[in-house]
C-alpha positions in Angstrom: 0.0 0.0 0.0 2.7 2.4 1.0 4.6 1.8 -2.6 1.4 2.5 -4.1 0.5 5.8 -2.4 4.6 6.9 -3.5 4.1 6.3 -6.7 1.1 7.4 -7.0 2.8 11.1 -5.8 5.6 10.8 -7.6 4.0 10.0 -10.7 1.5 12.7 -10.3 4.4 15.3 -9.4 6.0 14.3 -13.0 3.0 14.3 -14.4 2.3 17.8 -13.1 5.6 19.2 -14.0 5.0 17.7 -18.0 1.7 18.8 -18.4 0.3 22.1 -15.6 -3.3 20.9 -15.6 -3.8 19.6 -11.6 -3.8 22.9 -9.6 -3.4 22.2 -5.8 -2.9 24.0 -3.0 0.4 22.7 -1.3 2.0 19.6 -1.9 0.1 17.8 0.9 -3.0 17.4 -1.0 -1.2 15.3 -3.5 -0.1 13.3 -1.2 -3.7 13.0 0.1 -5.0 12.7 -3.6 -2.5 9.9 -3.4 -3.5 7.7 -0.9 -7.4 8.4 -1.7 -6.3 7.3 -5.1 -5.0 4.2 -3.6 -7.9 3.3 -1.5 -9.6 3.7 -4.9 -7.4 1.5 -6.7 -8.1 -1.1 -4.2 -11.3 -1.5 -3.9 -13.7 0.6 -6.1 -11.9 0.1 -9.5 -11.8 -4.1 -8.8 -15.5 -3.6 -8.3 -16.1 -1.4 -11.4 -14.1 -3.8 -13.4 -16.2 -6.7 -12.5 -19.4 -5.2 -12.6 -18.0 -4.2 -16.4 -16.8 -6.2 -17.6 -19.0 -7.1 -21.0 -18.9 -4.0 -21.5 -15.0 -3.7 -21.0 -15.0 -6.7 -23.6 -17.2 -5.5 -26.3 -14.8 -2.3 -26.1 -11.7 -4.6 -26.3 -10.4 -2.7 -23.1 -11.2 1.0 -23.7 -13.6 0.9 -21.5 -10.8 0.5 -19.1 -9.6 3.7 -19.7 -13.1 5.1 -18.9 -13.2 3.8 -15.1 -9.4 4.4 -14.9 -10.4 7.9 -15.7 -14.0 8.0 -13.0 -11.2 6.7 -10.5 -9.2 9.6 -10.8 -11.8 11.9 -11.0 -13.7 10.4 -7.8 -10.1 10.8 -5.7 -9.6 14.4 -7.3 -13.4 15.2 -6.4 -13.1 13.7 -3.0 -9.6 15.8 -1.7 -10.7 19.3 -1.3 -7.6 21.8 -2.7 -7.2 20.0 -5.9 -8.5 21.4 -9.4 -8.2 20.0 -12.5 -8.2 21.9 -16.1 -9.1 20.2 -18.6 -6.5 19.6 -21.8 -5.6 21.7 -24.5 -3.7 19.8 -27.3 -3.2 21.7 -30.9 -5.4 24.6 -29.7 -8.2 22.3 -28.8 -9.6 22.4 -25.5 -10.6 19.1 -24.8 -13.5 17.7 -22.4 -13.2 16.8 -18.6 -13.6 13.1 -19.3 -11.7 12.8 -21.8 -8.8 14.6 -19.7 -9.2 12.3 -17.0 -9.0 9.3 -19.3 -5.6 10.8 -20.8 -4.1 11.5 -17.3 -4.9 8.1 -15.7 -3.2 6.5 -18.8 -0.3 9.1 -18.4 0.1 7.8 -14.9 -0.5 4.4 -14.9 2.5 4.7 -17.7 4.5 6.4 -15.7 3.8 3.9 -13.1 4.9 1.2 -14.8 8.3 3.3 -15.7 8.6 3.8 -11.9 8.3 0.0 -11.2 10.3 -0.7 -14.2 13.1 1.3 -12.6 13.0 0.1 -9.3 
């Protein structure tokens, strides 16, 4: 649990550093965001996946991506302090959901570089 909640932080502070979209107050509601996001991880998304799951198959997995995305956005809603604005890419501003979905796949990525590297 304790490896998760790091990694969630750190991958969030990279993530935050490549791409300015999560405003927060201080760097403690990251860390709170973090560990909320890791209680999430445990036991809604599981949960969400199961209950999904034909839909997750029809979708061949990008439905995934969707309750990856409601996870983050549940922790990000739950944590007072913590914004989010949505993505601009090549003068576009693109939609809330569609943000989320992009910045739980960012992090999961860099996740997996994180746990590649240690």
């Amino acid at each position: 649990m304790l490896k998760s909640v790091l990694m969630n932080f750190v991958a969030i502070l990279i993530l935050n550093w490549l791409l300015p979209v999560i405003h927060y107050n201080h760097w403690i509601m990251l860390l709170i965001v973090s560990v909320v996001l890791a209680l999430l991880s445990a036991t809604l998304k599981p949960l969400l996946q199961l209950l999904f799951l034909p839909l997750n198959v029809i979708t061949l997995g990008i439905f995934g991506w969707i309750i990856n995305g409601a996870v983050l956005g549940l922790a990000m809603f739950i944590v007072p302090g913590i914004s989010l604005q949505p993505l601009i890419v090549l003068g576009t501003q693109l939609g809330l959901v569609l943000s989320l979905m992009i910045l739980a796949f960012l992090i999961s990525a860099i996740k997996q570089l994180i746990d590649a590297v240690i």
